[in-house]
N, C-alpha and C positions, 0 to 999 in steps of 0.2 A: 132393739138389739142391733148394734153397729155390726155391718157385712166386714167382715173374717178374712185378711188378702192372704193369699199363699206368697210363699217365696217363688215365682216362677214366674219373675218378668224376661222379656226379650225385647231386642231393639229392632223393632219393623226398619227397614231397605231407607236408607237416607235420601231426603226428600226435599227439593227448592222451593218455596213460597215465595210471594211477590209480600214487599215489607207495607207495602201503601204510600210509600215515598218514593218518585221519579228516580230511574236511572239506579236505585236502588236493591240489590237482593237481599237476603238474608238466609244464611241456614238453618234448617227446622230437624230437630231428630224425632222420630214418633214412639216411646216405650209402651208395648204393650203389657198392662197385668191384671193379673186374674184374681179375683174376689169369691169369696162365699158368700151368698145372703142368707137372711134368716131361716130360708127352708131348704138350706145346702146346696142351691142351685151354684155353678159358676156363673160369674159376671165378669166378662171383659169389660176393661178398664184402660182411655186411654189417655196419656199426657203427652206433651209437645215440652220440648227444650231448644233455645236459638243460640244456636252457636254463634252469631256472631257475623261481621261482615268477611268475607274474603278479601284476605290482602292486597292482593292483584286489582282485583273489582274496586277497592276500597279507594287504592291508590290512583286507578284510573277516571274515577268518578271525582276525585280531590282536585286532579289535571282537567278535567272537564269544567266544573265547577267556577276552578280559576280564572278559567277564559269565556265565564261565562253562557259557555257551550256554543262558543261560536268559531267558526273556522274563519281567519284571515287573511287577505292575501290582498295586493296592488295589480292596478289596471292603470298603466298611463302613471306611476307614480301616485296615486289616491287609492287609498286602503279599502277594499270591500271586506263586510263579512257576509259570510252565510251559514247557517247550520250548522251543527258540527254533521259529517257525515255527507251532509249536500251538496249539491252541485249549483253553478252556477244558472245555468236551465231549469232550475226546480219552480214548481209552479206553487210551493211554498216559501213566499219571500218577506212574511213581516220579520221575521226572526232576523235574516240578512240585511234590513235597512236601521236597524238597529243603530244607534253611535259605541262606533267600538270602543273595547276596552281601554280602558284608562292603563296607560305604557310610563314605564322611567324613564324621557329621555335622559342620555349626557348632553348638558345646555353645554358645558362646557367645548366638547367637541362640536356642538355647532356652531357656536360665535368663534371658534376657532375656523371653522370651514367655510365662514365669510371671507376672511382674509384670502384663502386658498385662491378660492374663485375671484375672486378679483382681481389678483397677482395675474392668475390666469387668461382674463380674460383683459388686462390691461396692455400684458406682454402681447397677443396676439393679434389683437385692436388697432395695436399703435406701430406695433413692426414695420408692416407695409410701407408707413408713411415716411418714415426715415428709411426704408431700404430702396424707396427709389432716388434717393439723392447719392448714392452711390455711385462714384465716379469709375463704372467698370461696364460701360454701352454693351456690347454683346452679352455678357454674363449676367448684367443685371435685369437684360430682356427676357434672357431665359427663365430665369428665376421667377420675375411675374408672370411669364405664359404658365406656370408649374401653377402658382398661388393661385391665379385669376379661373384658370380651367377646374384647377380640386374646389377650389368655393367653388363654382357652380355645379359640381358635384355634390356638395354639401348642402345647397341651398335646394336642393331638387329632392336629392335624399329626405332633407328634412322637410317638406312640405307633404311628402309622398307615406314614407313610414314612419315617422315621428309624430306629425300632426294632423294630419289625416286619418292614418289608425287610432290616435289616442282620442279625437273627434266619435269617430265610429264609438268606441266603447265606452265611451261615458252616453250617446246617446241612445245606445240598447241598454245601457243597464238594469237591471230590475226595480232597482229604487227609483227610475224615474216615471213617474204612469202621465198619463193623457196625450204622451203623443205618438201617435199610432202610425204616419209616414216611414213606411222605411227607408226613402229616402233625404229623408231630413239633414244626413251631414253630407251628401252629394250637393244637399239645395243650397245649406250654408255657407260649405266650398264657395261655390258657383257664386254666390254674393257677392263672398270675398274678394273673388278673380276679379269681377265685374266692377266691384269698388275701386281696384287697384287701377284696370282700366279707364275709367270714368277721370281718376285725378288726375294720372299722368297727361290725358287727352286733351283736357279740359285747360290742366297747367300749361302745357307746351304752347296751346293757343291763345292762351293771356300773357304768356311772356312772350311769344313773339307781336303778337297786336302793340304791346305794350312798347316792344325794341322800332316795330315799325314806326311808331308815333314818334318817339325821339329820335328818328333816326340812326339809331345804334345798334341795328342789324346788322350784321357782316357778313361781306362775300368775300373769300377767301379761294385760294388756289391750294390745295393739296398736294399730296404727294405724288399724286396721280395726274395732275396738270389739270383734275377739271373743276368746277365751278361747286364749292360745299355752303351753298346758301344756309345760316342759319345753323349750321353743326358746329358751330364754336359760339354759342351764345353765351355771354358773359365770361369767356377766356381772354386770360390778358392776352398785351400786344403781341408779345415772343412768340407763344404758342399759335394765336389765333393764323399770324404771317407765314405759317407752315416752317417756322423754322427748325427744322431736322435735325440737325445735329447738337444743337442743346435740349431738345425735348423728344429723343430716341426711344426713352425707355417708356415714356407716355405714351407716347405713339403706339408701342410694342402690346403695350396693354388697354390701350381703350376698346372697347367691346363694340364700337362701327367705326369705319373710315366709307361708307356708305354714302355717295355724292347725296346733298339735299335730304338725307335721310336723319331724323331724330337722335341725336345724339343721346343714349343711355347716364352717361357720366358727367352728368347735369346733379345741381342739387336735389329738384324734384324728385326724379328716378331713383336716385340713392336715396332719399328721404324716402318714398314708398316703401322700398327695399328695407330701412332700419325698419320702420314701423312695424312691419311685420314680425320683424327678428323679435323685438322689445315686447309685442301683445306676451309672444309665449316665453319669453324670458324671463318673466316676473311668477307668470304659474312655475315655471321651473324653479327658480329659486324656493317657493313656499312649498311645493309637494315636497322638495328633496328635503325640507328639515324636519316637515310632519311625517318622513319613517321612521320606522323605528328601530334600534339597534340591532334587532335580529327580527327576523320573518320565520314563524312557523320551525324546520328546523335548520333553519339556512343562519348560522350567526355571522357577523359581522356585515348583516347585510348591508346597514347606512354606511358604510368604506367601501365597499362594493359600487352601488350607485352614486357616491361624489367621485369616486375616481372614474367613473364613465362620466360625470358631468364636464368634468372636468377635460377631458376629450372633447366632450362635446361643444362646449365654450370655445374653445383652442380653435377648432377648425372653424367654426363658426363665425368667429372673433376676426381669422384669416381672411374669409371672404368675404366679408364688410369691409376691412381693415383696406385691402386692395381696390373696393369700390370707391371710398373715401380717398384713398392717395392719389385717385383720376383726377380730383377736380383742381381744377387752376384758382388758386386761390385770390386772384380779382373776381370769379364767379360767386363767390360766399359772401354773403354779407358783412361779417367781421374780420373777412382775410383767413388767413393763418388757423386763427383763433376758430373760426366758424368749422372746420375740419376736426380740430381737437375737440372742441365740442361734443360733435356727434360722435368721435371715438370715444369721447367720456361717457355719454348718454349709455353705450353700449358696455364698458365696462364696470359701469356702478350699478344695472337695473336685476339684475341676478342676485346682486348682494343685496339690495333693497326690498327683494322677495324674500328673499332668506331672513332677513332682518325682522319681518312682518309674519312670518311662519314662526318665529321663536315667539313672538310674544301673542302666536293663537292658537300656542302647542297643545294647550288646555281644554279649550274652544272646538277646534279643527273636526268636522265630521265630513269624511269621505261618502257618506251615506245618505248625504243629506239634498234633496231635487235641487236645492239653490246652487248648492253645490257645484254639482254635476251638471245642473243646464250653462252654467258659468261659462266653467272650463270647458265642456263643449263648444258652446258659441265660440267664445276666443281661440279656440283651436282651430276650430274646421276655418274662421275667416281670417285669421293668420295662413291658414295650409294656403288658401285660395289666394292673397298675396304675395306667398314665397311661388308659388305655382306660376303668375305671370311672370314675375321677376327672374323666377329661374327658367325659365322654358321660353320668355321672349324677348327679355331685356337682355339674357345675357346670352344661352347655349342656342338659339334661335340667328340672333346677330353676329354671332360671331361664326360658328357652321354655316349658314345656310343663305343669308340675308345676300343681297350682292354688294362686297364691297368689304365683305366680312373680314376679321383678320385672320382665321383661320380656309377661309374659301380656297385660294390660290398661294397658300402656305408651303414650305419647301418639306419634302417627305420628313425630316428630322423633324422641325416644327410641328409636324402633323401628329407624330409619334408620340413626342411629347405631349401635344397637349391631350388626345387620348386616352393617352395612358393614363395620365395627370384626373381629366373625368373620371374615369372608372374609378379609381384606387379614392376619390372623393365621394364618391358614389357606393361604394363598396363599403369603408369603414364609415361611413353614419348609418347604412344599414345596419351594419353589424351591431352598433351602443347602441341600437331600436330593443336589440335584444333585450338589455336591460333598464331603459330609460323611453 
């Protein structure tokens, strides 16, 4: 005899259960009812009914899901993720080294933002060079004390918070393990510095041995009346004979008039100086196209960071542009042409990173130790380059040195160039913020 149910079900208090699938709820309702059995006893009686995912929950699991459940975010322009929920600190990090999600870029916007940057940095490059052949002696001095002082605010800037910080974090990052130094991008640096010193040291002394042997060393009279053994090495005639009043605006901007002292605005020195520019100008090109059009919930991020690049080119572009218009072009090997050159060098190697980032837009993993030890090294020993360059070749020589062009400068001069520092020094800090 089948047990007898009354009519007198109720719905027991509504209740969450875990469904068995991650990230997961489900709702459960419990009705209770009540049974006869065959010897008239009552029998509770109970069933479950699932309502179903919650909407909210549903749709936020779908948003999770999407991204893989991973949070991402840029360091230095190179995309980390981590967990969703984590932090960068978390002492759970397989999840974070993960290769992030697969992104739409617009290719289109970025072979278009090749051109950008290269207009960019072509205009800024090559300024210099034709703006010192302008025939306006006081006005045009002024103007390179303004270029020549903000680039070395730029070049300091960026050795200091650009490459240097962006060093630092890629060598703590979580994805990279076995190297346990915490000073590793101090020791890097330090390399770099010490490379940049070793060449120019090294160079200045094979070129002059080399002048001594042909006897093509020159001793020249200055503006000062005394003896600059050696500080016009490979300057043509005009310039080398201290002739003043056709080479005003040289004068106004070379970074030593320092008796027997190393002339900075040599090929060498400006050659150290690119090199370093060029290491991180090629990662910069390739991070800036492997963003992606919106960050998290920041959209239009990639216009965001190319219009700070793009700042950042410009100024940057300026005070190379102004070390190159130093050199007297009997000092270059191809004249003229040897000048352009190196301003070309510098206005096509951005877009040649950008160019190489579009076609490993697929590829491209921020997460990955080869990665990250890369771009670390070439960071920290670019920083360590721009570090000598900026702090002895140029703001060193020119403040400090004896002989300096700012040492016994007239207070206006002084003001200017100052000023000029700072306000270079100031806005590369500031595109640190996003770049």
């Amino acid at each position: 005899m089948e047990a007898e149910c009354k009519d007198d079900s109720r719905s027991a208090p509504l209740r969450t259960a875990d469904s068995g699938f991650t990230d997961a709820k489900i709702k459960v309702r419990t009705l209770e009812s009540f049974c006869v059995d065959p010897e008239g006893n009552d029998v509770l009686v109970l069933t479950t009914t699932e309502s179903g995912h919650d909407d909210a929950e549903e749709e936020g699991h779908t948003d999770e899901a999407s991204k893989g459940g991973l949070d991402c975010h840029f360091h230095a322009g190179v995309e980390h993720c981590v967990a969703a929920g984590a932090s960068e600190s978390s002492t759970e990090t397989a999840a974070s080294c993960d290769a992030p999600p697969n992104r739409d870029y617009n290719v289109g916007l970025r072979v278009g933002s090749i051109f950008v940057i290269l207009t960019t940095s072509s205009l800024a490059v090559f300024s210099p060079l034709f703006l010192h052949k302008l025939p306006f002696g006081r006005i045009n001095g002024t103007i390179f004390t303004i270029i020549k002082q903000f680039g070395t605010g730029i070049i300091i800037s960026t050795a200091f918070v650009h490459l240097y910080t962006h060093a630092y974090l890629m060598f703590t990052s979580n994805c990279l393990t076995g190297i346990n130094y915490e000073a590793t991008t101090s020791a890097v640096v330090m390399a770099g510095l010490f490379s940049a010193f070793l060449v120019e040291y090294f160079g200045y002394r094979f070129i002059v041995s080399k002048q001594q042997k042909t006897g093509h060393l020159h001793h020249t009279t200055g503006a000062s009346g005394g003896s600059e053994e050696g500080s016009t090495i490979g300057a043509d005639a005009k310039y080398s004979h201290g002739n003043v009043a056709s080479s005003s605006a040289l004068q106004d901007i070379s970074h030593s008039h320092a008796p027997a002292d190393f002339n900075p605005n040599t090929p060498l020195a400006v050659g150290v100086m690119e090199a370093g520019i060029l290491f991180h100008s090629i990662l910069i090109g390739i991070t800036l196209v492997v963003a992606p059009d919106s960050s998290g919930n920041t959209s239009g991020y990639y216009n965001t960071l190319l219009a700070v690049i793009v700042f950042h080119q410009f100024f940057e572009g300026l005070a190379l542009g102004a070390r190159i218009a130093l050199l007297a072009n009997s000092a270059m090997r191809f004249g003229i042409w040897g000048k352009i050159l190196m301003a070309a060098a510098f206005a096509l190697i951005t877009p040649l990173g950008m160019a190489i980032g579009v076609g490993v837009l697929d590829q491209f993993n921020g997460n990955d130790q080869s990665t990250i030890l890369t771009i670390g090294v070439l960071d920290a020993l670019s920083a360590g380059v721009l570090l000598w360059v900026g702090v002895v070749d140029m703001w060193a020589r020119d403040w400090a040195v004896t002989g300096g062009e700012m040492v016994q400068a007239d207070i206006g001069k002084v003001t200017v160039g100052l000023c000029s520092l700072i306000v270079g020094m100031g806005l590369m800090s500031l595109l640190g913020k996003w770049a």
